[in-house]
C-alpha positions in Angstrom: 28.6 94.7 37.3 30.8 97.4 39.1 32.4 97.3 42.2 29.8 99.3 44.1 26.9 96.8 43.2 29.1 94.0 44.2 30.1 96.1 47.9 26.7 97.2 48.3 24.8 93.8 49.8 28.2 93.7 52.0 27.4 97.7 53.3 23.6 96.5 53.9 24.6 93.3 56.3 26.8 95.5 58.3 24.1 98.2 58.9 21.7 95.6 59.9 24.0 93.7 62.4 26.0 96.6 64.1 22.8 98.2 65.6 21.8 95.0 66.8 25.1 93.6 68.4 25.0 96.9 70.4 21.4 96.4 71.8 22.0 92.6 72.7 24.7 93.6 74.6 23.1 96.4 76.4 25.9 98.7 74.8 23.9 101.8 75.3 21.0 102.9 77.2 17.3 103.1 76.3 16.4 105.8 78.2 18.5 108.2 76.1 17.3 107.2 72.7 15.6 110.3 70.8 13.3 109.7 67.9 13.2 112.4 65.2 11.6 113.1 61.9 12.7 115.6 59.2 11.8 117.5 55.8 14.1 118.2 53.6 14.1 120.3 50.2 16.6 121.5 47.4 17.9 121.4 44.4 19.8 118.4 42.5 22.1 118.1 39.3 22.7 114.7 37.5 25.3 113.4 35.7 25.4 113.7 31.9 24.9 109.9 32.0 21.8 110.1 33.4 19.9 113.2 31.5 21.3 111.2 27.7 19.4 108.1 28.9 16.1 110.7 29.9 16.5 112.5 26.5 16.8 109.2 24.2 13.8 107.6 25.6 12.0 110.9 25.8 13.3 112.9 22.6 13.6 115.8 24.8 16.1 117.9 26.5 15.7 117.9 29.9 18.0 119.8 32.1 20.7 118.2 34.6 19.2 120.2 37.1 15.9 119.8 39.1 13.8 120.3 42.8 13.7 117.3 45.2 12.6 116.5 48.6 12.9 114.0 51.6 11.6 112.4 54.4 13.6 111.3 57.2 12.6 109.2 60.5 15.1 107.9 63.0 16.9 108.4 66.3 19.7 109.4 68.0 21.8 108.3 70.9 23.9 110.8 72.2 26.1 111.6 69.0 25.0 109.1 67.5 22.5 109.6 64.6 20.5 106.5 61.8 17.3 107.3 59.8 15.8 105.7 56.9 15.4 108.8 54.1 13.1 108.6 51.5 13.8 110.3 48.8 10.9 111.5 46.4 10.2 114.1 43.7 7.4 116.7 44.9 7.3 118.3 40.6 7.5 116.0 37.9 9.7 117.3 35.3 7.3 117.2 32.1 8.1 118.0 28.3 4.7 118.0 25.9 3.8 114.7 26.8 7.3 113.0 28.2 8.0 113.0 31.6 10.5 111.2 34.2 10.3 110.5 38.4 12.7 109.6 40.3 11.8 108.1 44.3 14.2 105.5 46.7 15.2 105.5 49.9 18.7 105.4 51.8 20.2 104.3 55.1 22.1 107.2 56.8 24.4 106.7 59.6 25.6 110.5 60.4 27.3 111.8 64.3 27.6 115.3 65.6 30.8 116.4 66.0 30.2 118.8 68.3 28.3 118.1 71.5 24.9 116.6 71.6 22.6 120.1 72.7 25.3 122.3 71.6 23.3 125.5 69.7 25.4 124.8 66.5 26.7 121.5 64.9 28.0 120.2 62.0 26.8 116.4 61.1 28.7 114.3 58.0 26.7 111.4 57.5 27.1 108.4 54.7 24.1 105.1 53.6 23.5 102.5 51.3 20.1 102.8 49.3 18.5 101.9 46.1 16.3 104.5 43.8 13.5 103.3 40.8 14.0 105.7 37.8 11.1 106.0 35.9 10.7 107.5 32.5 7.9 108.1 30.5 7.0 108.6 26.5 3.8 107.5 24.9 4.6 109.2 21.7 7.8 106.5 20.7 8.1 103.1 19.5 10.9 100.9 20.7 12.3 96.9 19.4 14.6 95.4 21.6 17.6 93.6 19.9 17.3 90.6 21.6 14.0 90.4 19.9 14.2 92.4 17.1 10.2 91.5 15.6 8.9 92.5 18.6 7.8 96.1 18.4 6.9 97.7 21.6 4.5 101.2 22.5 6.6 103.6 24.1 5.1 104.6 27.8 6.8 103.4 31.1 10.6 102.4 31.6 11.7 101.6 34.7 15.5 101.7 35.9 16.7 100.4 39.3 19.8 100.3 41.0 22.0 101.0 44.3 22.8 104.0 45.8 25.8 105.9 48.0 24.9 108.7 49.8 26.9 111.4 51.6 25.8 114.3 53.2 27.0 117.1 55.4 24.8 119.4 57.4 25.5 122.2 59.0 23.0 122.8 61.7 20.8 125.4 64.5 19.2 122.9 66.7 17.0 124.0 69.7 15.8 121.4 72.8 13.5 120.0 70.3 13.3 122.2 66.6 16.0 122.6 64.4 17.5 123.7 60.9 20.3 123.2 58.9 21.5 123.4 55.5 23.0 120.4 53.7 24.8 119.1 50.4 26.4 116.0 49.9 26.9 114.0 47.0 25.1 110.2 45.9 26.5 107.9 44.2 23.4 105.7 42.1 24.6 103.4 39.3 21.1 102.3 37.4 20.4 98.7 35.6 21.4 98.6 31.5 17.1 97.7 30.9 18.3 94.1 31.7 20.5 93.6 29.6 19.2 94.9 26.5 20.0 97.2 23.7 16.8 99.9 23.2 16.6 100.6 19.4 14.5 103.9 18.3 12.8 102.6 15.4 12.6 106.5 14.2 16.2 107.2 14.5 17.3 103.6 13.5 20.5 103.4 16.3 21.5 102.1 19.5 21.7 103.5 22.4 25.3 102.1 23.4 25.7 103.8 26.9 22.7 101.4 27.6 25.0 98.3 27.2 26.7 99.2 30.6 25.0 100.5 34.2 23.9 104.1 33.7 26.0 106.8 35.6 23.1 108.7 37.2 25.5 110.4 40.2 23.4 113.5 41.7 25.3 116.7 43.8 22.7 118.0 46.1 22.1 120.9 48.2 19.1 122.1 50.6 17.5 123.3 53.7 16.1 120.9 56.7 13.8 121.5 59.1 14.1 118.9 61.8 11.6 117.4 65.1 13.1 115.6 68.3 11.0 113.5 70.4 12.1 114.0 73.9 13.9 110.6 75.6 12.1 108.7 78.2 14.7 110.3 80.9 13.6 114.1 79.7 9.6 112.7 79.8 10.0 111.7 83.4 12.1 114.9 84.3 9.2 116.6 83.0 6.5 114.9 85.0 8.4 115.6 88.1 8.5 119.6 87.2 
């Protein structure tokens, strides 16, 4: 296993405990924390890695590049930014009867560099996450070396694994609504199908970049269209108005 899967579980316990330390020691204050929720949509390209291991299983070409979206939810405090994204695929990419998804979801931490209301603002922001690969060909048959008699239907293969993301965003923001376009890059290292060697019984060879994890690194860029909930000290300046 790689570095990054061996870092990863290390990156996760620190993202849990920070954010808790600080609210058991009353670090910041409730009253300023801002909920928001964003869309996001663009366009992604994979690493070579990742489109061989669609196009063996699939006996297609499929193309590095493809659409994606998101869904973020999180808050802010001050500067300060954390959401959970979750990362799916609104169009399947689909050739005669192959097809392959992709869907995970990633921790961000991210912080404005400029002030908090400021018009404009630039946000860098970096998580851990894990995404589910799935591809799909119900035209193939597969044996597994491991088991070499045991011949299996082509339709569903799964690959999971860990995931680095970094973004930047360069961002319009109003009191609440805002907009920004972003690209980033994320790091995603998939499983080797547990540890086994896929043999296409039509083509008689192994796949041998299945024998390590699966370089499926993605560049992405988009547009996001961004909510923020108003803090409890803003509600009660309202109510006062």
């Amino acid at each position: 296993m790689c570095i990054f899967s061996k870092i990863l579980p290390i990156m996760l316990v620190v993202a849990l405990l920070v954010p808790a330390s600080f609210a058991s020691e009353g670090i910041y204050d409730q009253d300023l924390v801002r909920g928001f929720i964003s869309l996001k949509g663009g366009l992604r390209s994979m690493k070579s890695d990742g489109v061989k291991l669609i196009n063996s299983i699939t006996g297609e070409s499929y193309n590095k590049g493809y659409a994606g979206a998101n869904v973020e939810v999180g808050a802010e405090y001050n500067q300060l930014r954390t959401w959970f994204d979750v990362d799916f695929m609104p169009v399947t990419p689909t050739k005669g009867n192959t097809e392959w998804f992709a869907y995970g979801i990633t921790w961000m931490w991210g912080y404005k560099l400029l002030r908090q209301n400021l018009i404009f603002n630039i946000i860098p922001s970096i998580g851990p996450g894990v995404e589910l690969l799935n591809i799909r060909n119900p035209d193939k048959y597969f044996t597994f070396v491991d088991s070499p008699d045991t011949l299996q239907k082509g339709s569903l293969y799964s690959f999971f694994g860990p995931t680095l993301t970094m973004e930047l965003e360069l961002r319009l923001q109003g009191p609440q609504f805002s907009v920004g376009i972003y690209g980033g890059y994320k790091v995603v290292r998939h499983d080797n199908f547990n540890g086994r060697e896929l043999v296409d019984e039509e083509v008689k060879y192994k796949i041998n970049y299945l024998q390590r994890e699966i370089n499926a690194d993605k560049v992405f860029v988009g547009l996001k269209l961004s909510w923020t909930m108003l803090n409890r000290f803003q509600n009660r300046e309202r109510d006062l108005e």
